[in-house]
C-alpha positions as CSV (number, residue, x, y, z in Angstrom):
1,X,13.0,16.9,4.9
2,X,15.5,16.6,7.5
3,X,17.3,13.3,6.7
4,X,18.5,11.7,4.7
5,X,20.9,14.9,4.8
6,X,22.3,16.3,1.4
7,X,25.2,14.4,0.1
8,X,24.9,11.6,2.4
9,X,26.0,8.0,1.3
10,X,24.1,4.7,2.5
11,X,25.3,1.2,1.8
12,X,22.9,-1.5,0.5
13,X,21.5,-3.5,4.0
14,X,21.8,-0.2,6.0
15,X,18.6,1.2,7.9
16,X,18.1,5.3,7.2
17,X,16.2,6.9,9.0
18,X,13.6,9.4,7.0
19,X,12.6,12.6,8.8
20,X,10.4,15.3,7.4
21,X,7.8,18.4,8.6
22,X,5.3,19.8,6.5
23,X,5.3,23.6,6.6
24,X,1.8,25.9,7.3
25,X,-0.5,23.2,7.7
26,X,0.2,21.6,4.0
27,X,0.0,18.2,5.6
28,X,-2.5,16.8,8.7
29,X,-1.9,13.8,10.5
30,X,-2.9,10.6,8.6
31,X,-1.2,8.4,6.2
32,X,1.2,9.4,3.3
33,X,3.4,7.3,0.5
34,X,7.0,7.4,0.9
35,X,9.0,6.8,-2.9
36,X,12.2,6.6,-3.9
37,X,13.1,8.5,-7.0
38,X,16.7,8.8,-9.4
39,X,17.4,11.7,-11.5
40,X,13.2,12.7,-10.5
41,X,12.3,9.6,-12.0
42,X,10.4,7.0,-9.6
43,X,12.0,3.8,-9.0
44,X,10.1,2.5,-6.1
45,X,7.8,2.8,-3.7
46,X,9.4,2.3,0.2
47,X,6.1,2.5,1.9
48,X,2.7,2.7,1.1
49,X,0.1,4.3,4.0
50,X,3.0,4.9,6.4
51,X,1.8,7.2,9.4
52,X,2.9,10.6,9.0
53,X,4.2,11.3,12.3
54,X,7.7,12.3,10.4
55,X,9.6,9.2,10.8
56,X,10.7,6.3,9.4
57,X,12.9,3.8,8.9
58,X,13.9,2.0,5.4
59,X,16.2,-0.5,4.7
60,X,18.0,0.3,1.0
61,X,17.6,-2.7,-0.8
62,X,20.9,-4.5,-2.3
63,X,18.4,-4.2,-5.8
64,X,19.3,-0.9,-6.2
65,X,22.5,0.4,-8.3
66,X,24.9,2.3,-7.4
67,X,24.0,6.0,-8.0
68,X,24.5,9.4,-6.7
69,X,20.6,11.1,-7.6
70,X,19.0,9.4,-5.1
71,X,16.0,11.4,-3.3
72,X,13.1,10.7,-1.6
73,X,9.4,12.1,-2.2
74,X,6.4,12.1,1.2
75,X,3.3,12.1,-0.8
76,X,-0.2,12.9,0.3
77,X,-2.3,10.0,-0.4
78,X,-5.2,11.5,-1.0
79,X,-3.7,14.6,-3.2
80,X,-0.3,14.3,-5.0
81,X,0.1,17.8,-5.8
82,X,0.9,17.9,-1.6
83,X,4.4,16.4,-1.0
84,X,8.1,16.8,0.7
85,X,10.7,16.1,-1.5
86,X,14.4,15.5,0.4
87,X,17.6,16.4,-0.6
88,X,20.2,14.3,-3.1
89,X,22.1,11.5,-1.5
90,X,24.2,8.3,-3.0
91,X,23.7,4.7,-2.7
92,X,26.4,2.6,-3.1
C-alpha cells in the first residue's frame, strides 16, 4: 500500500486518497473490500465491492476517535486469506 503513508495524520471531514498494488499476481482485476482497522481490530468497513484498479478515495468520518493505530486492510472478496494491509497512520 502506497498511501495513506506511514505516520500520516488525517482530520475528520478530510478525503485520503488509498493506493495499493498487489505483488506476483496475488490479486486480478475485479472487486475487493476496503476496512478500516485499530490496534488490528476492525472497526468499519469503508467500501464494500470497490473496483480494484488501486485507488480510492474515503472521507474519514467525524465518528471516529482520535487514535494513532489506524490502518487500512484491501481484501479479496472472494478469499480473505488474499489482502494488502497499509501502514499505521492517526486520526485526529
Amino acid at each position: 500500500m502506497t498511501s495513506p503513508a506511514a505516520n500520516s495524520t488525517f482530520s475528520a471531514g478530510t478525503g485520503v486518497t488509498i493506493n495499493w498494488t498487489f505483488q506476483n499476481g496475488g490479486f486480478t482485476p475485479g472487486q475487493c473490500h476496503i476496512v478500516l482497522y485499530e490496534e488490528n481490530d476492525p472497526v468499519g468497513t469503508i467500501q464494500s465491492w470497490a473496483i480494484n484498479d488501486g485507488s480510492f478515495t474515503w472521507n474519514v468520518s467525524s465518528a471516529l476517535p482520535s487514535s494513532n493505530c489506524y490502518n487500512i486492510r484491501i481484501l479479496h472478496t472472494s478469499d480473505s486469506d488474499v489482502y494488502v494491509v497499509g501502514p499505521y497512520f492517526t486520526i485526529q
